[in-house]
C-alpha positions, 0 to 999 in steps of 0.5 A: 831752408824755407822750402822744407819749412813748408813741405807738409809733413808726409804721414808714415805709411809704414804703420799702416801697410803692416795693419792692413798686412796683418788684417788680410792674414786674418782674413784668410786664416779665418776663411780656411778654418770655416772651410776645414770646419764645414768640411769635416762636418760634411764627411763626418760619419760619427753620429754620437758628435752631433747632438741637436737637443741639449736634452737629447742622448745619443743611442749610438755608442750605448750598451744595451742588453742584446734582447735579440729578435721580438716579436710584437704581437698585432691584431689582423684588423690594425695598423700601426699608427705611430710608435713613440719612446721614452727613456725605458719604455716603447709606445706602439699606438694602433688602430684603424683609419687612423683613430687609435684602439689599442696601446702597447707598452714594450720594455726596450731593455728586454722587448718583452709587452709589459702592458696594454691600453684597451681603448673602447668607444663606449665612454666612461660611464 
């Protein structure tokens, strides 16, 4: 009777191996969904999910008016510098040597030149 009186007392290891059996599916469980995810993201071909911007809309998906094949006209003499959109309207900035001469703005429901800005050296006066 002494002797079992002064054996320590052996901690139950039963309690431990589950939580760790447990841990471990979690872990795995975690890792194949961060595998599926990158995965489909990968191969996703709709474009309409992927927004960067909380502001941004998505054009793919929109219906908008079918205004067919514009023609935009540009003088000989002028390159298109840059093109910028907002929500109605097209902003297509030209000129020479990269200094900008002339703006026009283009509808984008119709396509059609609603207006132009003439942009002259001469300075206000």
């Amino acid at each position: 009777m002494s002797e079992q009186m002064e054996q320590e007392p052996r901690p139950n290891l039963t309690l431990l191996k589950w939580i760790v059996g447990v841990l471990g599916f979690l872990i795995i469980l975690f890792v194949v969904v961060i595998a599926v995810t990158i995965y489909k993201r990968m191969t996703a071909t709709d474009t309409t999910e992927m927004v960067t911007s909380t502001t941004a809309q998505p054009i793919v998906g929109k219906s908008f008016a079918a205004f067919g094949d514009k023609r935009i006209p540009i003088p000989d003499d002028m390159d298109v510098i840059s093109l910028t959109a907002s929500e109605s309207r097209l902003f297509v900035m030209l000129g020479t040597e990269g200094a900008a001469r002339l703006i026009l703005v283009v509808n984008v429901a119709t396509g059609e030149v609603v207006g132009a800005l003439n942009l002259e050296k001469d300075g206000i006066q």
